[in-house]
N, C-alpha and C positions, 0 to 999 in steps of 0.2 A: 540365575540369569535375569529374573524379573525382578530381585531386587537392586541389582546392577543397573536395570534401565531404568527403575525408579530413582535410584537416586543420584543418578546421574541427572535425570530430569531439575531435581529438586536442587542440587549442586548452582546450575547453568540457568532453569530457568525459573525455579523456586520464588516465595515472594521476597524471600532477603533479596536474592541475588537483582531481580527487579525493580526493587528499590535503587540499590546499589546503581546498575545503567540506567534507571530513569533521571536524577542526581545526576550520574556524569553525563548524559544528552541533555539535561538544561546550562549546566556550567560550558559544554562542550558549544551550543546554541548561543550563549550569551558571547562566552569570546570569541565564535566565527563570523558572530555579526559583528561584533566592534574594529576584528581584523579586515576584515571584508570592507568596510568603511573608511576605514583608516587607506587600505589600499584606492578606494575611489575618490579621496580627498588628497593625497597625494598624485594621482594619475592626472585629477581635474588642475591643481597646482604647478603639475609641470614638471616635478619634484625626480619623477617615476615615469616613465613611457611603456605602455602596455597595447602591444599590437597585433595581427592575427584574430581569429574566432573572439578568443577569450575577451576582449576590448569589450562583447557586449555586455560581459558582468560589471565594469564599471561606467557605463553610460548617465547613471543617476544615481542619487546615495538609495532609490526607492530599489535597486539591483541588490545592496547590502541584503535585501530581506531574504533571497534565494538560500543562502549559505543555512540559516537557521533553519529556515524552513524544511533545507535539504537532509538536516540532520536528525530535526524531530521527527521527520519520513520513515528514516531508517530506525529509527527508536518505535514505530508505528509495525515498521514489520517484525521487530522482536517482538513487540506484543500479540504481533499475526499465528508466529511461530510458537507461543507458548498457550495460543489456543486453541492449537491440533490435538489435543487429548480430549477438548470438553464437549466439543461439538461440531458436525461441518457448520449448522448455521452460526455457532459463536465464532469460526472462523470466517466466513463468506460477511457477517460485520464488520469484523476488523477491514475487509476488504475494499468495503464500504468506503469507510472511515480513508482508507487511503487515496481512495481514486478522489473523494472529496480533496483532500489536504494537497494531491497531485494537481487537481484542477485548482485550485485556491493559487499555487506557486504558479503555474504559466499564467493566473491573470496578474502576478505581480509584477511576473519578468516584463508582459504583454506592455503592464501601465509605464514602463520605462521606457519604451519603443515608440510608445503615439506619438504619433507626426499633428500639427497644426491642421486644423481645415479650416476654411472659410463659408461663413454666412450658414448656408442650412444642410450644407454639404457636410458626408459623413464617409471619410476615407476608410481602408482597406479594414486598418487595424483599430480605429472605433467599433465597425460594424461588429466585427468574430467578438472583440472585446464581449460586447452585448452576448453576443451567443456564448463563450463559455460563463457569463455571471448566469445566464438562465439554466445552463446543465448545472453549475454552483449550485443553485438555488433548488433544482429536481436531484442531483445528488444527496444535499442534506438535509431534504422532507425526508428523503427516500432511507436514508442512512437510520434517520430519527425513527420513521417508520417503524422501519425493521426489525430495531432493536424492543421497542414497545410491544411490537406482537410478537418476536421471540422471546419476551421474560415473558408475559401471559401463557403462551404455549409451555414453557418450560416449568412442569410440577413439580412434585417429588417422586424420585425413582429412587427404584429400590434396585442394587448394585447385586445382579448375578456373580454368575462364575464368570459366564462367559463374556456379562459386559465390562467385570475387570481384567479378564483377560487382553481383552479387544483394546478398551483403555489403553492398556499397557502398550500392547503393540503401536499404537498410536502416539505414545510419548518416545519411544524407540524412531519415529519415523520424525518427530520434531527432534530430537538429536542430531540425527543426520541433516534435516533442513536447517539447524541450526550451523552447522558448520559449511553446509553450501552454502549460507547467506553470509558469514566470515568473507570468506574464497574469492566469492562473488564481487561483494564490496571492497575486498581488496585488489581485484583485479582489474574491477573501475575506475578505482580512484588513480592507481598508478600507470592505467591507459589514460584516463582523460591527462594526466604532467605529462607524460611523453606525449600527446598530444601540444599540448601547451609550449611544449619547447619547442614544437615543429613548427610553429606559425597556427596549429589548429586551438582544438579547446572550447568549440561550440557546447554548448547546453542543452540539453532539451530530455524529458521524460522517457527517453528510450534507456536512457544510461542507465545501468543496474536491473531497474525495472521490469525491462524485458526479459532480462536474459532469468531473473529471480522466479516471474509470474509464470516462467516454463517450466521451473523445476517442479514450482509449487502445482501446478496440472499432475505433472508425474505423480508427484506426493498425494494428494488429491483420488489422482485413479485407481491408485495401490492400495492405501485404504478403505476407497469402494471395493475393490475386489478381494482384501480381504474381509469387509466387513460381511461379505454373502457367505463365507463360511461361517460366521455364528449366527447370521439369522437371512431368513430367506424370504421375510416378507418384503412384497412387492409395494408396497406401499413408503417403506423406508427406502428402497433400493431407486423405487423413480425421487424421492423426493431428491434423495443427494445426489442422482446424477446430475437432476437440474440445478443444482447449486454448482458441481462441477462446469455445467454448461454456462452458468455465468459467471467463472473464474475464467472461461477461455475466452469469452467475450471482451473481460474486462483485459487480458492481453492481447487481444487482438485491436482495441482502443488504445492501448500503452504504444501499438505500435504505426496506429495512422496518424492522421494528420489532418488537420482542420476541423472542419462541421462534420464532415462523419464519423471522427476521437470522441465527441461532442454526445453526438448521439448514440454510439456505444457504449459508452458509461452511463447515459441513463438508461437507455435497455435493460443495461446488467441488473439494475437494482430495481426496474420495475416487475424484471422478471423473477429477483430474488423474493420480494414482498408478496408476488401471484402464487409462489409454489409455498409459502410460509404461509400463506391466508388457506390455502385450500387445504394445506396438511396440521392445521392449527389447536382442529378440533379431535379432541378423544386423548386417551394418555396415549403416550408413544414413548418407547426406549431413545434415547438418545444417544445418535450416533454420529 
């Protein structure tokens, strides 16, 4: 059984195989921008009439950027998913890493939407603009952060039974989230067309995301409460709840709106870097 789940792992999310999808998410990124372009130069020309929600992906050729962006995202969560074996906080990085790359894409859509103002006056969507470049900006101290002092924390550990065991169960649980994020992403994409035929087709960070950063909680809990059966220290068990508590954070920001989206994704990761400074020091099994 355990070497079924291992090499299933290695099969799916192995470094061949990560090569292999990182290569098709850049070719796949190159030609969803050129397609995506090509549609807003057509639509602006006259050529092509695009009405309904969807209209606001081609407002500006600076809308072509969503498409890429949107793809490298999901390239960003297979990398999330293939770092549930090594650690929660190599996973709560990656997490990082997306709400940044999330926040980067609405201020793109955002910069295709600014309306004109006049003299010293500063409308709706300059203002927020401002406010997500400053979470940008505390995202990816924070992201950088994080990762600094989790390689410093992270020594050399020596690989029990019971933390290959545990390991193991945990590439067992990235299998299964590997195929809810399949599932998922397919169920998005062919809701958002049936959208798009209906006259809808809006955009926005809820899509996938949310319904993803729920599972991943579940995922998340499961292997908190299996990791207290191989070890019971309280010190390990608060640390990753708290990392726990700022995945749910960070989906409870996937699913607001405005300045408070804004401000729960720094939260997440000011609270991630609090619980990684205070649990940084001494050796620790990694779990």
């Amino acid at each position: 059984m355990r070497t079924a789940i291992e090499r299933g792992f290695r099969v799916t999310m192995g470094d061949e195989s990560d090569d292999v999808v990182r290569r098709g998410a850049i070719v796949l990124a190159i030609f969803g921008f050129l397609v995506h372009l090509s549609l807003w130069a057509l639509h602006s020309s006259g050529r092509i009439e695009i009405i309904g929600d969807s209209a606001e992906l081609v407002r500006s050729p600076l809308s072509a950027l969503y498409t890429p962006f949107s793809i490298l995202l999901v390239y960003e969560v297979y990398q999330l998913i293939r770092t549930i074996p090594d650690s929660f906080s190599s996973s709560v990085g990656k997490q990082y890493e997306i709400a940044t790359l999330l926040v980067v894409r609405d201020i793109l859509k955002r910069l295709s939407e600014v309306g004109d103002s006049e003299g010293w006056e500063i409308n709706d969507d300059v203002g927020f603009l401002l406010v997500e470049c400053a979470a940008f900006l505390a995202l990816f101290y924070t992201s950088l952060t994080y990762h600094k002092i989790s390689s410093k924390s992270d020594g050399e550990e020596v690989l029990s039974d019971d933390v290959t065991a545990f390991i193991t169960t945990k590439m067992a649980v990235a299998n299964v989230m590997l195929i809810v994020f399949i599932s998922i992403a397919a169920f998005s994409l062919v809701s958002w067309i049936n959208a798009v035929q209906e006259g809808g087709g809006s955009v926005d960070r809820a899509i996938f995301f949310l319904d993803f950063f729920t599972f991943l909680i579940l995922a998340d809990i499961l292997i908190l409460l299996i990791s207290y059966w191989f070890y019971t220290d309280f010190g390990n068990l608060a640390r990753n709840t708290g990392f726990v508590l700022s995945t749910v954070i960070i989906r409870v920001a996937i699913s607001s709106e405005g300045v408070s989206s804004m401000i729960l994704f720094t939260l997440s990761g000011v609270l991630g870097i609090a619980i990684l400074r205070m649990f940084s020091t001494g050796a620790r099994v990694r779990l």
